[in-house]
FIMARDREN-337830 format. One record per residue: x, y, z of N, C-alpha, C in turn. Coordinates in Angstrom, 1 decimal, padded with zeros to 4 digits, m for minus. Last residue first. Layout:
% residues N
- n.c1	n.c2	n.c3	ca.c1	ca.c2	ca.c3	c.c1	c.c2	c.c3
- X	Y	Z	X	Y	Z	X	Y	Z
...
END
This chain:
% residues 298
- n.c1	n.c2	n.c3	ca.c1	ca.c2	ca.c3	c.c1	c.c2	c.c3
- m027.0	m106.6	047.1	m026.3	m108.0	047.3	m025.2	m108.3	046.7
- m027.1	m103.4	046.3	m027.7	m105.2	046.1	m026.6	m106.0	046.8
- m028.1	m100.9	049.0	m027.4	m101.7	047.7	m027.9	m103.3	047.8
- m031.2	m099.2	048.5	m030.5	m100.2	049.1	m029.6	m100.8	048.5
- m032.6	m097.5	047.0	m031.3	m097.2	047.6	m030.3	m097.8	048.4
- m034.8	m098.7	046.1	m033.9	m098.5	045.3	m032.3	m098.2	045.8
- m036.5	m098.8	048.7	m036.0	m100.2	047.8	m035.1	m099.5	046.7
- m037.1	m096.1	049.0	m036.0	m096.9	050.2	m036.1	m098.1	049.6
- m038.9	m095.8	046.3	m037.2	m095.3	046.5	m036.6	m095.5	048.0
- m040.9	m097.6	047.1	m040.0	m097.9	045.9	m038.5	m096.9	046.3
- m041.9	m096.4	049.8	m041.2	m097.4	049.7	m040.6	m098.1	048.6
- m042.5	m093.4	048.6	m041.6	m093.7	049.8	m040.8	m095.2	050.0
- m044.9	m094.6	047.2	m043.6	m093.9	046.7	m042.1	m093.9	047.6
- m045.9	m095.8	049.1	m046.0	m096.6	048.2	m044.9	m095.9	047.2
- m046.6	m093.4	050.7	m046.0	m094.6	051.4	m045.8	m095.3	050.4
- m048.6	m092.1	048.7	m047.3	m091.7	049.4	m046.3	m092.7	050.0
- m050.3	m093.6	048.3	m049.2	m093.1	047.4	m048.2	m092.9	047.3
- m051.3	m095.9	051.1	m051.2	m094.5	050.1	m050.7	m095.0	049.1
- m052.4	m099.0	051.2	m051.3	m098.5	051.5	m051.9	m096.8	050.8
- m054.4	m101.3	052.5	m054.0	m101.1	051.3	m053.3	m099.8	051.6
- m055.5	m102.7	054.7	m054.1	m103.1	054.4	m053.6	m102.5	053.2
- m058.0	m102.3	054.6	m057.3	m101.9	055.5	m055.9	m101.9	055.3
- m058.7	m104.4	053.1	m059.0	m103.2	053.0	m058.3	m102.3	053.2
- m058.5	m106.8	054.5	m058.1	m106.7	053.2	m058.1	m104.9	052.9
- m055.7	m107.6	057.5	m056.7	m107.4	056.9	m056.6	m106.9	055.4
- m052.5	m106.2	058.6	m053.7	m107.2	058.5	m054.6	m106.7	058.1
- m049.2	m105.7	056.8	m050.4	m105.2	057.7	m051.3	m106.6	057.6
- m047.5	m106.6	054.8	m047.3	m106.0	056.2	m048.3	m106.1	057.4
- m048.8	m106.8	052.5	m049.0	m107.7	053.5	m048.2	m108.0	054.5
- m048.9	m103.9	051.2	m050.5	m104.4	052.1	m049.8	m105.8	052.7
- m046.1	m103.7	050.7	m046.4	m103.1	051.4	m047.5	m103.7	052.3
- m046.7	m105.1	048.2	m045.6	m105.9	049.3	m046.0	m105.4	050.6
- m048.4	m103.6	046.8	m049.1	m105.1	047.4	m048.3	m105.7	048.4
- m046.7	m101.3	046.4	m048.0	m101.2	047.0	m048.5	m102.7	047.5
- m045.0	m102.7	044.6	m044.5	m102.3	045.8	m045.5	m102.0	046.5
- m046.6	m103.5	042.4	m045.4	m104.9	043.3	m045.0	m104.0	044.6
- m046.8	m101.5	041.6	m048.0	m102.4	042.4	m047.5	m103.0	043.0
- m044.5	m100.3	040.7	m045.5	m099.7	041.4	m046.5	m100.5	042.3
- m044.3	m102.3	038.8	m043.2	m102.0	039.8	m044.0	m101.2	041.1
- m046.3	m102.1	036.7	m045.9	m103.2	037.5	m045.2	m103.1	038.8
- m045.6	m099.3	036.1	m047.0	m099.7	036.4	m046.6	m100.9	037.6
- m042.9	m100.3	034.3	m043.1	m099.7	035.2	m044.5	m099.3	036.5
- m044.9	m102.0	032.9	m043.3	m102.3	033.3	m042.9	m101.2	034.7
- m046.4	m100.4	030.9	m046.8	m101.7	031.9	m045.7	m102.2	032.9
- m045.9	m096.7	031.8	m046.0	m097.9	030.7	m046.1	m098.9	032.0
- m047.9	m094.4	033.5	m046.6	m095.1	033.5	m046.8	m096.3	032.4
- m049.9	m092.6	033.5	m049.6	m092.8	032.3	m048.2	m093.7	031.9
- m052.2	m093.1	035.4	m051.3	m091.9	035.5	m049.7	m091.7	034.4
- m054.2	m095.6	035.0	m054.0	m094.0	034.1	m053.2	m092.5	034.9
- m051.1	m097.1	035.4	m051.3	m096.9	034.3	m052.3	m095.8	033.6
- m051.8	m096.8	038.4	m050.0	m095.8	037.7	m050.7	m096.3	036.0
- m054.3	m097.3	038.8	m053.8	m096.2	039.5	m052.7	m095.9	037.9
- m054.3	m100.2	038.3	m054.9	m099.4	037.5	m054.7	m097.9	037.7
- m051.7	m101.2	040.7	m051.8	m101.3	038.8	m052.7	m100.1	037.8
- m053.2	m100.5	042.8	m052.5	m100.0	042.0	m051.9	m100.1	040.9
- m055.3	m102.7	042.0	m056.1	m101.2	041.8	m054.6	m100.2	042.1
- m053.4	m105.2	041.5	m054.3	m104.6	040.5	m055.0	m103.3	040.5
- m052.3	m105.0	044.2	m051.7	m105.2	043.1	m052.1	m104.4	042.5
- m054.7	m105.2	045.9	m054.0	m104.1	045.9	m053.1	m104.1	045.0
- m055.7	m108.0	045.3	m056.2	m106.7	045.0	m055.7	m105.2	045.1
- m053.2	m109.4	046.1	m053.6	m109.3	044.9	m054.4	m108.4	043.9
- m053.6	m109.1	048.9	m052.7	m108.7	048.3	m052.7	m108.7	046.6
- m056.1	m110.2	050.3	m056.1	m109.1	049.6	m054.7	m108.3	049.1
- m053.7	m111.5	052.6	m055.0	m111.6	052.2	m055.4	m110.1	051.5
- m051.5	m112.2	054.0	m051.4	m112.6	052.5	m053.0	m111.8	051.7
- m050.0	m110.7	056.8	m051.1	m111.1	056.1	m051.2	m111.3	054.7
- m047.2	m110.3	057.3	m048.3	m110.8	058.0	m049.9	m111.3	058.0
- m043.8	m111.0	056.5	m045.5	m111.3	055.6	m046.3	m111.4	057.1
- m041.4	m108.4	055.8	m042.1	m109.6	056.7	m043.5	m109.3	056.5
- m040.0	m108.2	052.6	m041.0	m107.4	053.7	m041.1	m108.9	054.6
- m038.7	m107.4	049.7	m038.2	m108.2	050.9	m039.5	m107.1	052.1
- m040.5	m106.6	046.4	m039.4	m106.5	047.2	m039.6	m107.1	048.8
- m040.1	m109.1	044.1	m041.0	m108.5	044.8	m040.0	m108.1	046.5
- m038.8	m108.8	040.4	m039.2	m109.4	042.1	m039.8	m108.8	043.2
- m040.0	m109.5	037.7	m039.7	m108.0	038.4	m039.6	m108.8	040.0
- m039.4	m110.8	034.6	m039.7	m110.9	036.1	m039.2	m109.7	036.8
- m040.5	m109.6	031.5	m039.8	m109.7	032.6	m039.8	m109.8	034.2
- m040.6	m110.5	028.0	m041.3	m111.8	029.5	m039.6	m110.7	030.7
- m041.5	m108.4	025.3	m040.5	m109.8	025.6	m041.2	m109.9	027.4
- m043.9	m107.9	023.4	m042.5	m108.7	022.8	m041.7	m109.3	023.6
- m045.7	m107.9	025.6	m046.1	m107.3	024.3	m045.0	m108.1	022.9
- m045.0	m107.9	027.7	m045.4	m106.5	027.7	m045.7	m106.5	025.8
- m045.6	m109.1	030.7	m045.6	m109.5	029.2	m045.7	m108.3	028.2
- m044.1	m110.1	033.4	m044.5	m108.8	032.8	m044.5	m109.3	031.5
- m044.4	m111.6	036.8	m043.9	m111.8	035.4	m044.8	m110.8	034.7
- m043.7	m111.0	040.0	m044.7	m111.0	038.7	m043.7	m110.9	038.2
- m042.8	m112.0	043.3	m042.8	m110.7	042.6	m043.9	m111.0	041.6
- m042.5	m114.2	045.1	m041.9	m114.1	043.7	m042.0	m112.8	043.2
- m044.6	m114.2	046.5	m043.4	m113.9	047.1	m042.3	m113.8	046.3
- m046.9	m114.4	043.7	m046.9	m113.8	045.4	m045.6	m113.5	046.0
- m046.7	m113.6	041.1	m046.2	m115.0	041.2	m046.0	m114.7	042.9
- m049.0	m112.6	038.5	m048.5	m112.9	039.8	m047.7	m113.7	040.4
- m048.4	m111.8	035.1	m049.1	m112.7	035.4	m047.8	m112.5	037.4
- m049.8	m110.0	033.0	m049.3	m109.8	034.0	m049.3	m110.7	035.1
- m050.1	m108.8	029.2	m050.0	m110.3	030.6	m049.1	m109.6	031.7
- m051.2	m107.1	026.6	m050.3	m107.4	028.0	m051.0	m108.2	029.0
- m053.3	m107.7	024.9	m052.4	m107.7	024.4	m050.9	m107.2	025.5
- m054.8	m111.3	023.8	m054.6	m110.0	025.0	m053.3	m109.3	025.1
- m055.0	m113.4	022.3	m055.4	m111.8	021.7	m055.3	m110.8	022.7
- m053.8	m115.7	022.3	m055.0	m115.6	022.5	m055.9	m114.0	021.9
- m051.2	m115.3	023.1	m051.4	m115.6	021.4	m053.4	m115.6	021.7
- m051.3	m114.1	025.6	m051.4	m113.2	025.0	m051.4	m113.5	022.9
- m051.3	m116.8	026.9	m052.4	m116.2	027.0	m052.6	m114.8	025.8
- m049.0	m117.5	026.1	m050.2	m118.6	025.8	m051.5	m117.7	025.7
- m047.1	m115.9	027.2	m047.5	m115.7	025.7	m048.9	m116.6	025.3
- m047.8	m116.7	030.1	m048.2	m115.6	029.7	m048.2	m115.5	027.7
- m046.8	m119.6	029.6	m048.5	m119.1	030.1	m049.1	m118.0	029.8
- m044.1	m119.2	029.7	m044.8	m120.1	028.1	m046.4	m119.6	028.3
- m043.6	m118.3	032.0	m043.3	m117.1	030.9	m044.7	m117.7	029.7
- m044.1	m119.6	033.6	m045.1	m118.5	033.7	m044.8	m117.8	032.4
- m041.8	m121.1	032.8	m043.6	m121.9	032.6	m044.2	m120.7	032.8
- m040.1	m120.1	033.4	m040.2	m120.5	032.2	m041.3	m120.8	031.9
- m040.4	m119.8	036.3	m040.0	m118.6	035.2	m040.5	m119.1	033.7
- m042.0	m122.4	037.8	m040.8	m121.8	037.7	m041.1	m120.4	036.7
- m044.4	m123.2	037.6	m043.3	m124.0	038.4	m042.3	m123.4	038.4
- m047.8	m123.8	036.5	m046.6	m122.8	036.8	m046.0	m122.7	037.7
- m049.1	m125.5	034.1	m048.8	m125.4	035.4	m047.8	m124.4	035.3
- m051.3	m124.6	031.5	m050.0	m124.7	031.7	m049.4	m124.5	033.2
- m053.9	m124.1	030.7	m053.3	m125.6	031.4	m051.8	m125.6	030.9
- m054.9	m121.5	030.6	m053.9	m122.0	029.9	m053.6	m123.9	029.9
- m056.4	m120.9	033.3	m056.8	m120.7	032.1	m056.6	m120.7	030.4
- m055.2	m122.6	035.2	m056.7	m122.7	034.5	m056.8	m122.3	033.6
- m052.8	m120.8	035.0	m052.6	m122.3	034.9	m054.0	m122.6	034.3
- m053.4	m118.9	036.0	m052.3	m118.9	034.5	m052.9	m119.9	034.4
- m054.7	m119.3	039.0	m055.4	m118.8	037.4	m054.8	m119.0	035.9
- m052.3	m120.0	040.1	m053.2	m120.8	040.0	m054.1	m120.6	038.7
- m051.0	m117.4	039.8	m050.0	m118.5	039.1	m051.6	m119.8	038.9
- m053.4	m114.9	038.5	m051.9	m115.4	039.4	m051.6	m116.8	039.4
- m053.6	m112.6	036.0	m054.0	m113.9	036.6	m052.5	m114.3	038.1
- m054.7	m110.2	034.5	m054.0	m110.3	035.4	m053.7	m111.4	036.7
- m054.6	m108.4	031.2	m054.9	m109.6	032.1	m054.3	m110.2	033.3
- m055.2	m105.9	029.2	m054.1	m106.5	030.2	m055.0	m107.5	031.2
- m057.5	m105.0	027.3	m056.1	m104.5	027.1	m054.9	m105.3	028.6
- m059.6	m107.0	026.2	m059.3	m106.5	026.8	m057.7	m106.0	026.5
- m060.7	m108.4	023.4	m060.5	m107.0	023.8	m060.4	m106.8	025.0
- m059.8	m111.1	024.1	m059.4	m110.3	022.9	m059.8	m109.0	022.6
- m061.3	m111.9	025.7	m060.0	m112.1	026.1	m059.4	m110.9	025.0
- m064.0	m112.7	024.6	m063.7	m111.5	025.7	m062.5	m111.4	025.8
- m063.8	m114.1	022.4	m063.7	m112.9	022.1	m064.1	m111.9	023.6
- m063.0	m116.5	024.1	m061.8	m115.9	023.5	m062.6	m114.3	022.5
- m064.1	m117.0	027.3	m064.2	m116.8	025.8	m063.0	m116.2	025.0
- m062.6	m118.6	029.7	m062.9	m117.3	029.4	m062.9	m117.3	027.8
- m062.4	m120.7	032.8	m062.1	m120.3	031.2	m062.8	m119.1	031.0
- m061.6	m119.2	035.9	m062.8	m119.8	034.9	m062.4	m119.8	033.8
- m060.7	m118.1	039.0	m060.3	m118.5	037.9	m061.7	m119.3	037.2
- m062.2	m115.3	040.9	m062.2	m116.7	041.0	m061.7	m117.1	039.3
- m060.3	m114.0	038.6	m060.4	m114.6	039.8	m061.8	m113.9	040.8
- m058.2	m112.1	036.4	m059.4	m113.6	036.4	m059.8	m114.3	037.7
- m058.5	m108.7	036.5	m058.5	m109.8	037.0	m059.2	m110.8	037.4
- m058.4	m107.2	033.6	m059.3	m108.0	034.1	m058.7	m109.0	035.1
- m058.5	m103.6	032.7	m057.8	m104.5	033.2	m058.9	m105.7	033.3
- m059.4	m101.9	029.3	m059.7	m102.9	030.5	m058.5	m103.4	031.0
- m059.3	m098.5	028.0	m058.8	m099.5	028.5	m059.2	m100.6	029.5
- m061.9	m097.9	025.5	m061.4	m097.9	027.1	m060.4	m098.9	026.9
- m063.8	m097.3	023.6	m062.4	m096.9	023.3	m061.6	m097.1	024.9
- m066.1	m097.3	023.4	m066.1	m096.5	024.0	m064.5	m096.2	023.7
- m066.3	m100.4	022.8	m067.3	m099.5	021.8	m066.3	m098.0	022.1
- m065.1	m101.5	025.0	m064.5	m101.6	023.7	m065.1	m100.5	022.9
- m067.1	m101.0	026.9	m065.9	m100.2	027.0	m064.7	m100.6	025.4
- m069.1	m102.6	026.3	m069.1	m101.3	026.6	m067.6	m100.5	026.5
- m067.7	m105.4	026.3	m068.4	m104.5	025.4	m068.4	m103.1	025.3
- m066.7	m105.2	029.3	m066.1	m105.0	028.3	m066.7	m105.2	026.9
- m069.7	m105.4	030.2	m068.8	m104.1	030.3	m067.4	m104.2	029.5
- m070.9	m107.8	029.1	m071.4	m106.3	029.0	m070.5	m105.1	029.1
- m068.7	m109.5	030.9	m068.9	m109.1	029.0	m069.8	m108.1	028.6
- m069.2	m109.2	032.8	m068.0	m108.6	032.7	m068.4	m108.6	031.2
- m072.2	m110.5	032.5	m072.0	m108.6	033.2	m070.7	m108.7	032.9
- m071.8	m112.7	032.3	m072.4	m111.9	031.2	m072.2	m110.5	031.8
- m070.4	m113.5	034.6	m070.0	m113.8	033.3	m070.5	m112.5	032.5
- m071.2	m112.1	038.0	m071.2	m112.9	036.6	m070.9	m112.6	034.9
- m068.1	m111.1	039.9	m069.9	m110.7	039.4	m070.2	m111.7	038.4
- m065.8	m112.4	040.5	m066.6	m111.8	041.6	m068.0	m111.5	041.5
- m063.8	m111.6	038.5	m064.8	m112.8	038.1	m065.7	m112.8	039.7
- m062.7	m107.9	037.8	m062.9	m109.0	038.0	m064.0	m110.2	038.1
- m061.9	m105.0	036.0	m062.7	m105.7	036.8	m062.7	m107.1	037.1
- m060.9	m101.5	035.5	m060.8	m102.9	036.1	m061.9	m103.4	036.4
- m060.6	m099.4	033.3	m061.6	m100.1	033.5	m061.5	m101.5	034.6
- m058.8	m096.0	033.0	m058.7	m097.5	033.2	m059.7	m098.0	033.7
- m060.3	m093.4	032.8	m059.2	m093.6	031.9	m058.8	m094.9	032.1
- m063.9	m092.8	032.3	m062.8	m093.7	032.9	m061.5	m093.7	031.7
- m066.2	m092.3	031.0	m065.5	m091.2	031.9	m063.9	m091.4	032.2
- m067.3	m094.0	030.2	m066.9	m093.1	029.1	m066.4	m092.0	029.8
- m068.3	m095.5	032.4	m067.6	m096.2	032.0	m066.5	m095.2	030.5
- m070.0	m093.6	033.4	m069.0	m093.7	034.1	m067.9	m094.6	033.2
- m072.1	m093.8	031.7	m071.4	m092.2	031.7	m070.3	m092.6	032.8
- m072.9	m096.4	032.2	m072.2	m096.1	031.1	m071.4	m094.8	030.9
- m074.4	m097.3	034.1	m073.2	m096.7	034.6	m072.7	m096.3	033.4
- m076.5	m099.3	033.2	m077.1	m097.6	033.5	m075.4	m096.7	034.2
- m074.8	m100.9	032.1	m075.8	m100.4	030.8	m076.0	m099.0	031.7
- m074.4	m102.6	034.2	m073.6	m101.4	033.6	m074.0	m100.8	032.2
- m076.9	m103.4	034.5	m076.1	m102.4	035.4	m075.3	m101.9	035.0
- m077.6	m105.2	032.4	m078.4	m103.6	032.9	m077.9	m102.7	033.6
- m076.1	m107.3	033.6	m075.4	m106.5	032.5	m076.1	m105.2	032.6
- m076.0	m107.5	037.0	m076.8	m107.9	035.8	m076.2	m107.0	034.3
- m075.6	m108.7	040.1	m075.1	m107.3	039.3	m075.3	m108.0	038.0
- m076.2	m110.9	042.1	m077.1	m110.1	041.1	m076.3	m109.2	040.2
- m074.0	m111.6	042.9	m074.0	m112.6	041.8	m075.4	m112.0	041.2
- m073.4	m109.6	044.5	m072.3	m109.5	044.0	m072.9	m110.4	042.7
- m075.2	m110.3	046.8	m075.9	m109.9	045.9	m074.7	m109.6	044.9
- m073.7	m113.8	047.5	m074.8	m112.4	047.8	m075.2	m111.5	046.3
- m070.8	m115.1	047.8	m071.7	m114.1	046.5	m072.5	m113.1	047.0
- m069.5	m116.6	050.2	m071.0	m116.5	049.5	m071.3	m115.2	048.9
- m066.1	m117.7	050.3	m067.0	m116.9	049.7	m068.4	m117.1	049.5
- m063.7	m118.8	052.1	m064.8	m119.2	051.8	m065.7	m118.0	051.3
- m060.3	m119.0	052.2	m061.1	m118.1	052.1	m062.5	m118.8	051.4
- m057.0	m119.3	053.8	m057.8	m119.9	052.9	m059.1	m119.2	053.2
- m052.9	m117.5	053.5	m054.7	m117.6	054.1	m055.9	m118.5	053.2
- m050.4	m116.9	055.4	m050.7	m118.0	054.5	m052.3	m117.4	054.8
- m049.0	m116.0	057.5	m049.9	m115.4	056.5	m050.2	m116.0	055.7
- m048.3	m117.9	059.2	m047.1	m117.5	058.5	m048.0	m116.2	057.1
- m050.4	m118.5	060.9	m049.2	m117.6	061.5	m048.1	m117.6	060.7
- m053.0	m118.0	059.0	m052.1	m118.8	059.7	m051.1	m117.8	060.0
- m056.5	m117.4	058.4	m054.9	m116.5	058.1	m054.2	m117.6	059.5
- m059.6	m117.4	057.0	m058.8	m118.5	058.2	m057.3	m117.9	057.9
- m062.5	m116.0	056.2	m060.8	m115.9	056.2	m060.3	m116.3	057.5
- m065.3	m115.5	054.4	m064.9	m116.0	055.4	m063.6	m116.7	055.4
- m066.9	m113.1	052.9	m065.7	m113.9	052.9	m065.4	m114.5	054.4
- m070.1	m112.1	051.6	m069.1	m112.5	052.9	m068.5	m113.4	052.8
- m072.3	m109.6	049.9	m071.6	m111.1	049.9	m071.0	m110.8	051.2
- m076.0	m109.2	051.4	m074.3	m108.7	050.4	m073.5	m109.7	051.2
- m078.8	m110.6	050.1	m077.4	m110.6	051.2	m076.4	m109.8	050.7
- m082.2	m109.7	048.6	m080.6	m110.2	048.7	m079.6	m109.9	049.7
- m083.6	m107.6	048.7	m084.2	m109.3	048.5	m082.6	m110.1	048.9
- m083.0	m105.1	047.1	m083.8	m105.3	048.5	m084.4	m106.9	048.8
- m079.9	m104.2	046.4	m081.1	m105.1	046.5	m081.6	m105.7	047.9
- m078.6	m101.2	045.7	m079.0	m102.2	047.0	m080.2	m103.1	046.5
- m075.9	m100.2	043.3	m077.5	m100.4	043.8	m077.4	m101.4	045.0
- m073.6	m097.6	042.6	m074.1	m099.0	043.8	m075.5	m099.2	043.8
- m073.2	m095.4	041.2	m073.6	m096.9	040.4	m073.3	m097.8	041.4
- m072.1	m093.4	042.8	m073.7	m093.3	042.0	m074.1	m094.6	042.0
- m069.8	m093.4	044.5	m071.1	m094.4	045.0	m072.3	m094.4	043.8
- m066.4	m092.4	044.3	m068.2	m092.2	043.8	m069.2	m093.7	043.8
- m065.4	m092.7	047.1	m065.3	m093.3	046.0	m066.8	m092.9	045.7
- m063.9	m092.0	049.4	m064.1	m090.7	048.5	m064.2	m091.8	046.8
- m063.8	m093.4	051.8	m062.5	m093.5	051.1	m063.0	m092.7	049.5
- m066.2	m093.1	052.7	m065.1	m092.3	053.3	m063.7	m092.4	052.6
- m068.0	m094.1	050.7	m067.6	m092.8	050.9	m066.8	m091.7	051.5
- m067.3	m097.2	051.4	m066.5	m096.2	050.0	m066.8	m094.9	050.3
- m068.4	m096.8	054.1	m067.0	m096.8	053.6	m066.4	m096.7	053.1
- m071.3	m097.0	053.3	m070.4	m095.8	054.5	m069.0	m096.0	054.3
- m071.3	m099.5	052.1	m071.9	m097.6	051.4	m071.0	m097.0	052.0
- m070.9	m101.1	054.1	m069.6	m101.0	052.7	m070.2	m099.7	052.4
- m072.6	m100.7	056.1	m071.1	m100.4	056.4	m070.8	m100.3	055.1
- m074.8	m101.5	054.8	m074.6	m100.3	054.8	m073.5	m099.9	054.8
- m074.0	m103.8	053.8	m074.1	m103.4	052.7	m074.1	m101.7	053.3
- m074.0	m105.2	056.8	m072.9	m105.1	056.3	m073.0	m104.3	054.6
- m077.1	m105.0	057.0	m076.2	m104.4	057.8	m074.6	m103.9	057.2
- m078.7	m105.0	053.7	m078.5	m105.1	055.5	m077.3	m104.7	056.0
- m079.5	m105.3	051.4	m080.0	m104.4	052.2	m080.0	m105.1	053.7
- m076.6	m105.9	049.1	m077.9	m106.6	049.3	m078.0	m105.5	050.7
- m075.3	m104.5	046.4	m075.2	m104.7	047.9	m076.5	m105.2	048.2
- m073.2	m104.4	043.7	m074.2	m104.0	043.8	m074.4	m105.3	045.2
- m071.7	m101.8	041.3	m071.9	m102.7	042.3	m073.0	m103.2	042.5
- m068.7	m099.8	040.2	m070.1	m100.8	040.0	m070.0	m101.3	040.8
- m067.4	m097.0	041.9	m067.7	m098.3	041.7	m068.8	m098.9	041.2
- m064.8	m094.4	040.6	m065.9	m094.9	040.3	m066.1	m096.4	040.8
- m062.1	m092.8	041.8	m062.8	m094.5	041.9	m064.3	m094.2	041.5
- m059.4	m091.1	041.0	m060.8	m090.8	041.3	m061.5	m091.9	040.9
- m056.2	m092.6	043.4	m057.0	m092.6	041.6	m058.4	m091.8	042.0
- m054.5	m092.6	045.5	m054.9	m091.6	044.3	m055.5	m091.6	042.9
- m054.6	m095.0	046.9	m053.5	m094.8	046.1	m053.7	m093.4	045.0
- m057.1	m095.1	047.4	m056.2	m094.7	048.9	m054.7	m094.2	047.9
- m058.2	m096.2	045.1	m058.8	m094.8	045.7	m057.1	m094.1	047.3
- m057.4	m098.6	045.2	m057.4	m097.3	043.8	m057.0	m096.3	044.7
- m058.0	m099.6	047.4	m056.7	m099.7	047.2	m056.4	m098.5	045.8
- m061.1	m099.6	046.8	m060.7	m098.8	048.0	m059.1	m098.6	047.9
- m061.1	m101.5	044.6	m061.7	m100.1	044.2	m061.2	m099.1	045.2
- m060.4	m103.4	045.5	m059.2	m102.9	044.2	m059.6	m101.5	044.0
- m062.3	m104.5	047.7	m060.5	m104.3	047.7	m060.3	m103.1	046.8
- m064.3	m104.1	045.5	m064.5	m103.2	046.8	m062.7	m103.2	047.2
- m063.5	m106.9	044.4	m064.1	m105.6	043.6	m064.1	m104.2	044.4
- m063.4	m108.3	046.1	m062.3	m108.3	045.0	m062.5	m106.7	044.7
- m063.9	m108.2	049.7	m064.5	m108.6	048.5	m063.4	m107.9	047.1
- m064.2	m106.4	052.5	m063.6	m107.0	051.7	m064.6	m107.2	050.6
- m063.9	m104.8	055.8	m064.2	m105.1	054.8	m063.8	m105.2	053.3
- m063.7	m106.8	058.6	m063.5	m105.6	057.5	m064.1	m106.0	056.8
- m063.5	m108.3	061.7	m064.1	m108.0	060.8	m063.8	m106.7	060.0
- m061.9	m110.7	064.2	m062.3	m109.3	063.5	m062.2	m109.2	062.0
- m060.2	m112.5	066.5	m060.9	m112.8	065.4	m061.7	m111.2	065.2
- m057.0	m114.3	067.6	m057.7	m112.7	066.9	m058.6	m113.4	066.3
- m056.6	m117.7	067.5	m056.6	m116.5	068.2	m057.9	m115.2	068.0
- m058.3	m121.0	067.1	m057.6	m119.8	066.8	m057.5	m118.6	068.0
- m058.7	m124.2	067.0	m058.6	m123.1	068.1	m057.7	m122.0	067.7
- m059.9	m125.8	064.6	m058.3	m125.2	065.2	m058.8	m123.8	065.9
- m060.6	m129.3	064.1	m061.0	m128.0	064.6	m059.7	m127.5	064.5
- m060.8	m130.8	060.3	m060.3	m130.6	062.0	m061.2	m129.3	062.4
- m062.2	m131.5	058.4	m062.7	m132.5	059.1	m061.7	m131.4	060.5
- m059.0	m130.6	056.3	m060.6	m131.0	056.6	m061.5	m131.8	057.4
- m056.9	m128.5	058.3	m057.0	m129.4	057.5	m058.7	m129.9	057.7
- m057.1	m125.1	059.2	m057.4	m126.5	059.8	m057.6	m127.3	058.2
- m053.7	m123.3	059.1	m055.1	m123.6	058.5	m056.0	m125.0	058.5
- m052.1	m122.3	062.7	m052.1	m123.3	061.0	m053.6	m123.5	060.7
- m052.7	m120.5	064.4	m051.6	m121.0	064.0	m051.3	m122.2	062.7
- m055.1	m117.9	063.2	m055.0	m119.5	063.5	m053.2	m119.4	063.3
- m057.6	m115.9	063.4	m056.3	m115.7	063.1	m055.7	m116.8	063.5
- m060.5	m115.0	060.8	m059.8	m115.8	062.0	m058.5	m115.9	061.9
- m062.3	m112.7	059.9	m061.4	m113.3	060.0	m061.1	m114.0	061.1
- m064.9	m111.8	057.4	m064.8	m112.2	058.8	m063.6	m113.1	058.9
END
């Protein structure tokens, strides 16, 4: 649920905002609908509490042709809701209650397993609990999969989960939690991302929003910038990163290129308003890397 404000109310204020309207959102549902619009075939884990807004999300992934098997509905539970304050520069701040997002239980992906042995890329993020992402990247190590993981909500993170996943995908605030290395510039995202990858991960991807990303690919640290758009919404830009991220890597582009791909798919989402909604094709997402290549430079 959004609100559209000329500045984000400091604590204790009111702020008489404008636009106020509703989509739908959440990390996991973002990256899975941004997959899907970008040409991937989306399997989602999940799991929706029995009301209103869990119907709308059912009815949604299936219009965005996302296999639904592995959504359960708990019949006791809320499905989660973000609550998004967006300033007139797109800047956005965001209140989360979990819902049933904080049931999804390792069992669950115990009963998705034929999806998880199906999958050419595994994304997932900190939106479900601890022991369920480590169920599934269990699962998916045994199985021979690739994991993405984006860390957010940011949390330390074990170091034998870190060390089988195949790419990590923090943005400057998360580098920083989960390294304590602040991130101020190039140099510091760079020292963050090897920080992270002497840990055992074996590509870093770390965000840097109007900055573009830093790329760890293994041996060497490249900033990719992010191409020039006017910003109207910041919100769910991250998630469109990462589910085109997982898109171009199983369509077999290396990490660097992958990268480029997202950067331009996520530039694209914060054109637009809202999270879902704001996620782009393939098509448009191809279209806009080659009108960014053919511009001369500066």
């Amino acid at each position: 649920m959004v609100v559209k404000t000329a500045s984000l109310p400091a604590p204790g204020e009111t702020v008489l905002g404008g636009r106020f309207f509703m989509n739908p959102g959440g990390k996991g549902a973002n990256q899975a609908v941004a997959a899907a619009r970008l040409g991937g075939a989306v399997a989602l884990i999940a799991k929706l509490g029995d009301d209103i807004f869990g119907v709308q999300a059912l009815e949604h992934f299936k219009k965005e042709d996302i296999d639904c098997r592995y959504i359960r509905i708990d019949k006791h539970a809320a499905s989660g809701v973000a609550l998004i304050t967006v300033d007139e520069k797109g800047e956005n701040s965001i209140a989360v209650a979990p819902g049933a997002n904080a049931l999804l239980e390792p069992g669950d992906i115990v009963r998705a397993r034929e999806a998880i042995h199906a999958a050419k890329i595994i994304l997932t993020q900190l939106e479900i609990p601890l022991p369920t992402v480590e169920k599934l990247v269990d699962l998916a190590a045994e199985a021979g999969k690739r994991v993405i993981l984006n860390p957010a909500p940011a949390r330390d993170l074990p170091g034998d989960l870190l060390s089988q996943l195949f790419l990590i995908t923090p943005n400057e605030s998360e580098a920083a939690i989960l390294t304590g290395i602040p991130i101020t510039d190039l140099d510091s995202a760079t020292q963050a991302a090897t920080a992270l990858a002497a840990r055992g991960v074996p590509f870093v991807i770390i965000t840097l929003g109007r900055n573009g990303a830093l790329v760890w690919d293994g041996k060497t640290a490249t900033h990719l910038p992010a191409p020039p758009v006017t910003v109207v919404d910041t919100t769910a830009a991250g998630d469109v990163f990462n589910g085109a991220l997982a898109v171009a890597l199983a369509e077999g582009m290396s990490i660097t290129e992958a990268a480029i791909f997202a950067n331009h798919a996520a530039a694209l989402s914060v054109t637009r308003l809202g999270a879902q909604s704001s996620a782009p094709t393939h098509a448009e997402t191809a279209a806009f890397i080659e009108q960014t290549r053919r511009k001369p430079r500066p």
